[in-house]
Structures are given as structure tokens and as C-alpha cells.
C-alpha positions as CSV (number, residue, x, y, z in Angstrom):
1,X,0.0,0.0,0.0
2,X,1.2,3.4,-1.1
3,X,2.2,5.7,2.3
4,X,-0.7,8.8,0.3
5,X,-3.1,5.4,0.8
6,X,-2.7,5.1,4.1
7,X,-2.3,8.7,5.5
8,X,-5.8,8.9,3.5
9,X,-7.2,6.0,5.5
10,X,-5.9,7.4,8.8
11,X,-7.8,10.8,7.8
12,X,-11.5,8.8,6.9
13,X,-11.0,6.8,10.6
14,X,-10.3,9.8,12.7
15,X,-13.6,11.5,11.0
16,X,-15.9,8.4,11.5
17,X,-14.4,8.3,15.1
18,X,-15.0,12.1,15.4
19,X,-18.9,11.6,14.4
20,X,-18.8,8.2,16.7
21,X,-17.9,10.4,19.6
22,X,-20.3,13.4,18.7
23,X,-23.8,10.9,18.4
24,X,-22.6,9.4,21.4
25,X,-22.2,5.9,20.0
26,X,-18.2,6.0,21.6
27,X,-17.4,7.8,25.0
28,X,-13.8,8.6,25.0
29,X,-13.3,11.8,27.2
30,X,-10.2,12.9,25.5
31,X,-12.1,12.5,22.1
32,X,-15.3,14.6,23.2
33,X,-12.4,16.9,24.5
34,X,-11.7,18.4,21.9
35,X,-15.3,19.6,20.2
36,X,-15.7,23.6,19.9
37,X,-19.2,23.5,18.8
38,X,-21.6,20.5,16.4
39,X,-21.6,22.4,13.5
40,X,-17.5,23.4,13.4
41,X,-17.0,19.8,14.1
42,X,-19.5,18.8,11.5
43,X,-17.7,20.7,9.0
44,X,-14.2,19.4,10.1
45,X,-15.5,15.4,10.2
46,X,-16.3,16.7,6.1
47,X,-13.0,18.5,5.4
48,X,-11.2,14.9,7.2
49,X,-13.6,12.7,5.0
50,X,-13.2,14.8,1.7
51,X,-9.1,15.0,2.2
52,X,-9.0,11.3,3.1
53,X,-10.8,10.3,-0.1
54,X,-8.8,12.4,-2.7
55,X,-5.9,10.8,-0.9
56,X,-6.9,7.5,-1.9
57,X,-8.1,8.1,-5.0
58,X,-5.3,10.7,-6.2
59,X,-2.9,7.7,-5.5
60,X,-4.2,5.3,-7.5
61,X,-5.2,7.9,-10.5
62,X,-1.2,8.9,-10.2
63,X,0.0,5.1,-10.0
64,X,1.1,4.3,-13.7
65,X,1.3,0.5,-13.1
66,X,-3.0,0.7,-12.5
67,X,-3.4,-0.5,-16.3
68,X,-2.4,-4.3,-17.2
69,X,-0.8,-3.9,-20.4
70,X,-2.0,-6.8,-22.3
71,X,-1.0,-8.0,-26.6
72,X,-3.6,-6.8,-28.9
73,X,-6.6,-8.9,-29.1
74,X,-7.4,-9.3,-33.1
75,X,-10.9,-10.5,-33.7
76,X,-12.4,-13.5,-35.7
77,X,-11.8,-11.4,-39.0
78,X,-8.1,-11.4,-38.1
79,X,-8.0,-7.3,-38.9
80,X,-10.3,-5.9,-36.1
81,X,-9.3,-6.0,-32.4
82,X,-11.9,-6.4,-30.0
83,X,-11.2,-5.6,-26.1
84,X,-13.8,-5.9,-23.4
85,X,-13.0,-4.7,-19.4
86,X,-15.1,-5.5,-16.6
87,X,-13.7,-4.3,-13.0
88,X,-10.6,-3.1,-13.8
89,X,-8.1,-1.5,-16.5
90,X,-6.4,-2.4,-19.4
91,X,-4.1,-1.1,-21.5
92,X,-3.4,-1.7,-25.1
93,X,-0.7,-0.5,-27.0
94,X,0.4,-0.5,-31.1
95,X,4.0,-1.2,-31.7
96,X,4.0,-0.5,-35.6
97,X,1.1,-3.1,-35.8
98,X,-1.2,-1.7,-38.8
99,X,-4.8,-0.7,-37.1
100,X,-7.9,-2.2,-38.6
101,X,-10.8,-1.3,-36.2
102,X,-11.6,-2.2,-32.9
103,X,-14.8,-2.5,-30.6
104,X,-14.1,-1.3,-27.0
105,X,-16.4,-2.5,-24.2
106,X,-15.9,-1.1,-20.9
107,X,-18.2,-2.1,-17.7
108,X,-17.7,-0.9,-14.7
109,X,-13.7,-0.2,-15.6
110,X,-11.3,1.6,-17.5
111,X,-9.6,0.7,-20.9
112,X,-6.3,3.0,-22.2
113,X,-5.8,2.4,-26.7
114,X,-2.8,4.0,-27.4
115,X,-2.1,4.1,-31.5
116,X,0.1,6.7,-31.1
117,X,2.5,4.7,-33.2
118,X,-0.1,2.6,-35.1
119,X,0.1,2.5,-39.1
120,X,-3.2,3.7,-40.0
121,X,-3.4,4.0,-43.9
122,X,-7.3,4.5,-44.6
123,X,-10.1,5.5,-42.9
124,X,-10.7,3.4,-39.9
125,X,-13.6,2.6,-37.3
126,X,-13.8,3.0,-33.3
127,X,-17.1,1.6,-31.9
128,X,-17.3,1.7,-27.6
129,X,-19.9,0.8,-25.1
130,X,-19.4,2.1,-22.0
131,X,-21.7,1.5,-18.8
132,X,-20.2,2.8,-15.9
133,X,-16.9,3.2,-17.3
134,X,-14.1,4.9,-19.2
135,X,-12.5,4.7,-22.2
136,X,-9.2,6.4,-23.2
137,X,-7.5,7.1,-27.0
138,X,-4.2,8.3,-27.6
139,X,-4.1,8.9,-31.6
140,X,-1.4,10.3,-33.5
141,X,-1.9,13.6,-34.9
142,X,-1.3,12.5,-38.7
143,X,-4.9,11.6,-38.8
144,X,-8.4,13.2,-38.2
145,X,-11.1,12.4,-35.5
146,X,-14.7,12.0,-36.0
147,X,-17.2,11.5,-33.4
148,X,-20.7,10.1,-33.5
149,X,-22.2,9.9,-29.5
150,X,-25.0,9.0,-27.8
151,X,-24.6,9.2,-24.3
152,X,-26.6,8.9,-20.8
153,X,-25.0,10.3,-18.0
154,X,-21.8,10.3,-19.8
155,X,-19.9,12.2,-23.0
156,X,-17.5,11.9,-25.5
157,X,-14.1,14.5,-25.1
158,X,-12.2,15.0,-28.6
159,X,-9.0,16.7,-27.5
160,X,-7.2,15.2,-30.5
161,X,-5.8,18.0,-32.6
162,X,-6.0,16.8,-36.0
163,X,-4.4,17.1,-39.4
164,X,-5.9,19.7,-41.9
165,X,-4.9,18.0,-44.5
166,X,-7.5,16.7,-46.9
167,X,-5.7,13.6,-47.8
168,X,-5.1,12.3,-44.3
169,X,-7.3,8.9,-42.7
170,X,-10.0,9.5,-40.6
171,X,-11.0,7.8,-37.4
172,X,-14.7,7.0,-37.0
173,X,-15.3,7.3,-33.4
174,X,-18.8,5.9,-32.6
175,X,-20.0,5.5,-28.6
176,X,-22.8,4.6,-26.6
177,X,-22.1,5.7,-23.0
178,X,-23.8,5.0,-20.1
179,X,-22.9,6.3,-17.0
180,X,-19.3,6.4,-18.4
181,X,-17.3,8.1,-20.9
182,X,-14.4,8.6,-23.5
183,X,-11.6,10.9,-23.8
184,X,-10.1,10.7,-27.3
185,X,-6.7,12.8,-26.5
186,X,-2.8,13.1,-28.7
């Protein structure tokens, strides 16, 4: 466990302990001590709680070993890849590998395509399903970005910076996001 982990833990028990003592549920006198008023303390069990739980989730977010970097899946046409996460993150990455296509599933987890160094030669075509989840994809900026969406709770972020030129491939980015959504980033 990472030392941010477990100061945030620390932070989340001294605030349920703190509301413990203040409901009366735990009688420790040098606990109740240290009160100044219901609301103040009130406000400082939510300032514990909130600073406990970025902790914990800042650590993990900033952890770059979160994503199991796993070899491309191709699909029964032997072209298109097609990746599916549930309860956790993957990460899949083009070596030089010429890109196809893919269909990215993501339920209840993340998934991280990175064809930053994929040989994409014609116009190509993305299509996610997200429920409760995230989808991340790094493209080169030799290409364009297109983006077709219909989301629930959710949305589709193009950050990708494309080419102007007329001539280059296009990637077809077409999602379905529920409770979940995709950042399409260089």
C-alpha cells in the first residue's frame, strides 16, 4: 500500500471516530475533549472525510502500473481487435502493428488504446460501449477524428488536434455511453 493510501485511511477513521464520539455511540473523554461547537466539528469530520478520499483516489489515478498492459486482441476477421474490461483497466498498445478497427467494451472499468505509433493507412472505425466506465484514445496527430455519440450520464471529449490535411485517414469514433465516458486525446 502506497504511504498517500494510508495517510488517507488514517484521515477517513479519525472523521468516522470524530462523528462516533459526537452521536454518542463512543465515550472517550479525550475525544469529546476536543469539540468547539456540532456544526464546526461537523464541518471538520467533512473536510477529514473529503481530504481522506482524494488521498486515496489521487494515489491510485497517479499510479502508472494501474493499467495491465495486455498483446492486442485481433478479432475473428483477423483485422479488427476487440477488447472488453469489466472491474478493472487495461491497457493496449500499437507497436507498428497496422490498425484495422476495434470494438471497446468497458463495464464498470477503464480501458487505455494507445495508437500513437499505429500504421493507419485508410479510414478506420472505433465503436465503444461504456456502462459505468471509461474509455481512453491516444491517436497520432497525422490523422483526423470524428465523433458520433450517444450518451446517458456520460460524454465523449475529442482533445485530439488533427491534421488539416485533406488527404489524411480519418477515425470513425462511434460510442454509446452510459454512465461512463471517453476521452479521445494526442
Amino acid at each position: 500500500m502506497k504511504p498517500r493510501t494510508i495517510i488517507g485511511i488514517i484521515f477517513i477513521v479519525a472523521s468516522l471516530l470524530k462523528m462516533a464520539t459526537l452521536w454518542g455511540i463512543i465515550h472517550w473523554s479525550w475525544f469529546e475533549s476536543m469539540s468547539e461547537g456540532p456544526w464546526a466539528m461537523y464541518f471538520c469530520i467533512f473536510i477529514l472525510l473529503c481530504v481522506g478520499v482524494h488521498l486515496i483516489i489521487d494515489s491510485y489515478r497517479r499510479d502508472p502500473d494501474q493499467w495491465l498492459q495486455r498483446p492486442l486482441p485481433i478479432g475473428e476477421d483477423g483485422k479488427r481487435i476487440c477488447c472488453s474490461v469489466h472491474y478493472g483497466g487495461d491497457e493496449y498498445v500499437y507497436h507498428g502493428e497496422t490498425f484495422h478497427g476495434a470494438r471497446l467494451d468497458a463495464f464498470c472499468g477503464g480501458l487505455r488504446l494507445d495508437l500513437r505509433e499505429a500504421n493507419i493507412t485508410e479510414d478506420e472505425e472505433i465503436d465503444i460501449h461504456t456502462f459505468c466506465g471509461g474509455i481512453e484514445i491516444i491517436v497520432p496527430t497525422t490523422i483526423n477524428v470524428e465523433v458520433k455519440s450517444q450518451s446517458f450520464i456520460g460524454g465523449v471529449g475529442n482533445h485530439a488536434k488533427g491534421n488539416a490535411n485533406g488527404t489524411s485517414p480519418t477515425l470513425h469514433v462511434i460510442a454509446s455511453n452510459f454512465l461512463g465516458g471517453v476521452d479521445i486525446k494526442n
